[in-house]
Every structure is written in C-alpha cells, then in structure tokens.
FIZA-179059 format. One record per residue (C-alpha): x, y, z; residue in one letter. Coordinates in steps of 0.25 Angstrom, whole numbers, plus 5000, padded with zeros to 4 digits. Layout:
// FIZA-179059
XYZa...
//
This chain:
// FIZA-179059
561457255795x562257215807x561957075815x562956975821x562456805822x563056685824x564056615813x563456495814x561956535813x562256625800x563056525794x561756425798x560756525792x561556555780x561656385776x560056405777x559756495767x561156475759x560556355751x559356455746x560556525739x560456535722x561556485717x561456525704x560456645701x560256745691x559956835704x561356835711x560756885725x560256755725x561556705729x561456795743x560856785755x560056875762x560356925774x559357005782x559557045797x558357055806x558157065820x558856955829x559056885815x559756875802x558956825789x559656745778x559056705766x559356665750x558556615740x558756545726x557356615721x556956485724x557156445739x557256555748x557856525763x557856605774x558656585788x558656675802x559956675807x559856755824x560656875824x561056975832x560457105822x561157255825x560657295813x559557255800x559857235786x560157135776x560957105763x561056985755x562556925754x563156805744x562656675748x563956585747x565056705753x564256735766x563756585769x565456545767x565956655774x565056625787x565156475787x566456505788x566556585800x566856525815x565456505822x565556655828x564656795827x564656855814x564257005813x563657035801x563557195795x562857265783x563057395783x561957495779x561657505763x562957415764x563057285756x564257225761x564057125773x565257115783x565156995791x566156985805x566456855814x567556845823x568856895815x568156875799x567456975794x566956985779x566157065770x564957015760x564457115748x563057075749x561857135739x560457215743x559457105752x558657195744x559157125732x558756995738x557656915732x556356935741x556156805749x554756745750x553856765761x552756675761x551756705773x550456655769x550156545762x549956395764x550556335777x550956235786x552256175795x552756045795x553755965804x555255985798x555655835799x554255815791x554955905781x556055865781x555555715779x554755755767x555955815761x556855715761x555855595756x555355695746x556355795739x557355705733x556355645723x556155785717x556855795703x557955885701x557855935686x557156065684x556556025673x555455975681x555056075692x553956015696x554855885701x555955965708x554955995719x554255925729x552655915731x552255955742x550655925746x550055985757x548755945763x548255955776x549355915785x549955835775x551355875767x551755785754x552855805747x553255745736x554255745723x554655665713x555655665700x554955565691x555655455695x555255435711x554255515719x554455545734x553155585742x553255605757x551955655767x552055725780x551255815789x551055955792x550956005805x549956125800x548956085788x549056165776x547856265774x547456205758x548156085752x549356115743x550456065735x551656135729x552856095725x554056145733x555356125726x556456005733x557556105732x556556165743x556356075752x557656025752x558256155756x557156155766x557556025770x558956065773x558556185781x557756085790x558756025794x558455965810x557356085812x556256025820x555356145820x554256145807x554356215795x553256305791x552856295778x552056405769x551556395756x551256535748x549756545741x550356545727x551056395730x552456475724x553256475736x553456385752x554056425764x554656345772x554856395788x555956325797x556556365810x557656455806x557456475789x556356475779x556456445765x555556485754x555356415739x554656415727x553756315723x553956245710x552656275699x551956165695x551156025699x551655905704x551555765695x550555675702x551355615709x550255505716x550055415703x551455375705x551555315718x551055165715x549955125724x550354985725x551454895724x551754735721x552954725730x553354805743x554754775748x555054845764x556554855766x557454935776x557655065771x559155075775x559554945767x558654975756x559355095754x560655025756x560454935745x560155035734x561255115738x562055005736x561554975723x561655115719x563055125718x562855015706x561555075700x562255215697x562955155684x561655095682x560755225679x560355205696x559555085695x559354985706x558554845705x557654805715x557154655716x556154645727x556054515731x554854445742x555254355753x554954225754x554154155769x555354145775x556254285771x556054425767x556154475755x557254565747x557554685737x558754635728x559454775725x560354785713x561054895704x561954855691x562854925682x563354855668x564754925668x564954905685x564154805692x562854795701x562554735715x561454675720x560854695735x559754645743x558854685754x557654615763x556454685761x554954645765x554254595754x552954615748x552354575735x553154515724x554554515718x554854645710x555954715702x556254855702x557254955698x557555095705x558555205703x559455165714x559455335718x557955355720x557955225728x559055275739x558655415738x557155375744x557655265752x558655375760x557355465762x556855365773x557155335786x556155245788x556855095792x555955015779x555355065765x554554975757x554754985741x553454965733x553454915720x552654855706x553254835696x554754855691x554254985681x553355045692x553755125703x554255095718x553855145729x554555175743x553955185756x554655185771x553855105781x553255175793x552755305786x551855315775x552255475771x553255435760x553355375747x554255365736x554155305722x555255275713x554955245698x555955105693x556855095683x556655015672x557854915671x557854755665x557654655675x
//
C-alpha cells in the first residue's frame, strides 16, 4: 500500500469514523481502524460491533492494500501534524505502517484487515431518502427523551414509523415522551417500524453536520440492521429486538387550561429556578394563572430548597381555561423547551397528577409529554 492525501482531509475522515471505535471490547482489533486503499481514494472504517462508520478520504493511490492501525495513536499522531501531504506506505506481507509529512515520520504496528470484523453491506431492503435538516430536526426533538439504563433496551432507542411518506420518530424514558413527524422525499415500499438505537442517530447527527445533500436510508428484510448514506460517510447499526410500549394512550387528548408563552423566557425561567430546584430532587412549581378583561395572564414559577432557599418568577402567557397547579422536574422542562426554535409553545394541562403537554406554535410535527410530580400544594 503506497498513497499520499491531504493532512487536513485524513485528519477530517479519521474524526468521522473515530467515534465508531470500541472502547472497551473483548475483541482488541476493535480498537483499530481499517484502512483500505482503493482507486483515487482512501477507506477508513471502525466499528463497536454495534455502529459501524465508514468515511472516503481522496488520495493520490500508487499502490492497493490495507491494514487495520490503533484508533487513538494514528488519530493523535495525525491531528497533530501541520496541514501538509502525508505519504503513507505498507509494505508487502508487511504490518508496520510508516506514515511521512514534511520533516516527521513515524511508524504504526498495525494487525491483518483481514482480522477485521466484516462490515455490513445492506443492498436490498426497505428504502427511501429524507432531507438532512429534517433528520437532523427529528433527532434532536426526539433522542434526548430516550433512557440511558440498559436494563430497558427497548427504551434506549427511538421508534421509528414509517408509512408512505411519512417518518415518525419517537422515544420515551417513562417519565416524558418526545414524538416528532416529518416527510420523506421517496415513499417507503411497505410500512414499517423498527427501533433504531439514540446512540445511533446521535452519531448520525453529528456526522451531518451542515450537509445539505439527503441521506439515503435502507432497511435490511430481517429489520436487524440500517444504513444510513451521506455525502462523504456511511454508518451502519444494529436494531434493538423487541416492541415499542404504546405509546399513543399516553398523549392526553384534551386539556382544561392552555397557557402560550415565548419560548426563550419560558425557558429562561425554569433555568432560573433550576439552580434552586437541584437540592430539591429537580422540581419546579408552576401556577398558571388566567388574565382578567383588561391584562394577560401569567405562569408563576418557583423552586424551594428547606436547607438553601427558593425564588419565585413570573411570566405573561395567554390564557385559556381555568387556574391550574403543576409540578415538573425542572430538567425535562428545559431539555424540550431548548429543542425548539419556534418563537411560542403552549403547555397543555388537567390536572396536577396528569401529564403536560408541550407543543410549539406554527407546526403541528411535534409533541412532547411530561409526567408531574407529585409535591404538597
């Protein structure tokens, strides 16, 4: 393997897949990363067994061949390199990478690509494309809300529906349910629903970045494994086993008062209240008051702490239906409330022991439900 490519692109496509890296495995090549050189062009992927990434970085090839290298040593030594050609050389039958730029040269023990887990190759299966700020949209309303203790794998994914044109993702910890609708620009052949892990789509997300291009999406047959295709990487993930809780029952249906606020102060205040409501197991009291004829309304915001204090905030909000109390963990309040860029969201609700509902105005493709805490009034 001979070729020489720019610092800066192998540095870029070695960030790509580096993330896709094990960090701790009982399978210590793992912790490489495989480099292949085809035609015009270096291949760099890793996997974790269960996120496989790939990135195409150009090159200028003499010779084919590839090697796998450790992860961590040759993403260092080349960040660390001024922005200039680097040549990179394998010998024949060799294992030992040397890798030249300018006046620093080093050498990399590397281990067999053959030795490298297989990556997946799904070329027939379920497809479609999406634009990538629609995905990237859905992501960030959606993947926070999925729970981080593996004890329910179900619930570390997100749902994702597809039907028609139609993309609905959706996830949930138990405690708060995010569900966000977009479109597709190709229709799906058969409706289906899989459940693609948020470790996933968050790596996904990153590896958007600004691309403006759509992302191809393929499903294989068995459901077991997505592709996801963008401009210059792929990745490829396991699909969690297993059925999503009905989620439906849970998003009440009506309300008895509805309060519309500005986004950014709403989301001011709780922030606010925060900082007193961590020595209060997170919990923030809302009072939503209705305006009378001749001014608006309010939502009287307040956090308190026995040993440290509380403090108490207001904020106008339009009005309608009748007082009401409820109580929030101050966390899943801001984390929704940051999702959207929307300028006002309502904040439905019944009754203090039923859940609230968040909506931004101007779009009707996101929801999100948060279950109230049960505090003495």
């Amino acid at each position: 393997m001979k070729l020489t490519c720019l610092q800066e692109n192998l540095n870029k496509g070695l960030g790509i897949v580096g993330r896709a890296v094990a960090t701790r495995s009982t399978l210590p090549i793992t912790q490489n990363i495989l480099l292949v050189a085809e035609p015009s062009r270096l291949k760099l992927s890793a996997t974790n067994l269960e996120i496989a990434t790939t990135s195409w970085v150009g090159a200028n090839v003499e010779e084919e061949g590839s090697i796998t290298a450790p992860a961590r040593l040759l993403m260092d030594f080349v960040n660390s390199l001024p922005n200039d050609l680097i040549e990179v050389t394998l010998p024949v039958n060799g294992h030992t990478i040397e890798l030249k730029s300018g006046r620093f040269q080093a050498h990399i023990n590397g281990i067999d690509a053959q030795d490298f887990p297989p990556i997946p190759q799904i070329s027939e299966g379920i497809a479609t494309s999406i634009e990538a700020a629609s995905l990237r949209e859905g992501i960030r309303q959606v993947t926070f809300a999925a729970t981080t203790e593996e004890s329910r794998p179900v619930l570390t994914g997100t749902n994702a529906e597809l039907e028609g044109k139609e993309l609905k993702l959706v996830a949930t910890d138990g405690f708060r349910l995010a569900v966000h609708k977009t479109t597709l620009i190709s229709p799906v052949a058969e409706p289906t629903t899989l459940i693609i892990p948020a470790r996933t789509l968050n790596e996904l997300s990153r590896l958007l970045g600004d691309q403006e291009e759509p992302v191809e999406i393929t499903m294989n047959r068995q459901k077991s494994q997505i592709l996801f295709h963008l401009k210059s990487a792929e990745i490829v993930s396991q699909l969690i086993p297993g059925s999503f809780p009905n989620y439906s029952q849970i998003i009440p249906q009506s309300y008895t008062t509805r309060a519309v606020l500005d986004t950014e102060k709403f989301l001011q205040v709780i922030r606010i209240s925060s900082i007193f409501a961590r020595d209060a197991s997170g919990i923030v009291r809302l009072i939503i008051t209705p305006g009378s004829e001749l001014g608006r309304g309010k939502i009287t915001v307040s956090a308190q702490a026995e040993e440290i204090g509380g403090n108490v905030s207001e904020i106008d909000a339009l009005i309608d239906g009748e007082e009401a109390k409820i109580a929030f963990n101050s966390k899943y309040l801001s984390d929704v409330l940051a999702v959207i860029p929307q300028a006002q969201v309502a904040l439905e609700v019944t009754t203090p022991s039923s859940p609230g509902v968040i909506r931004p105005i101007g779009v009707d493709n996101y929801v999100h439900v948060i279950m109230p805490m049960f505090v003495q009034w």
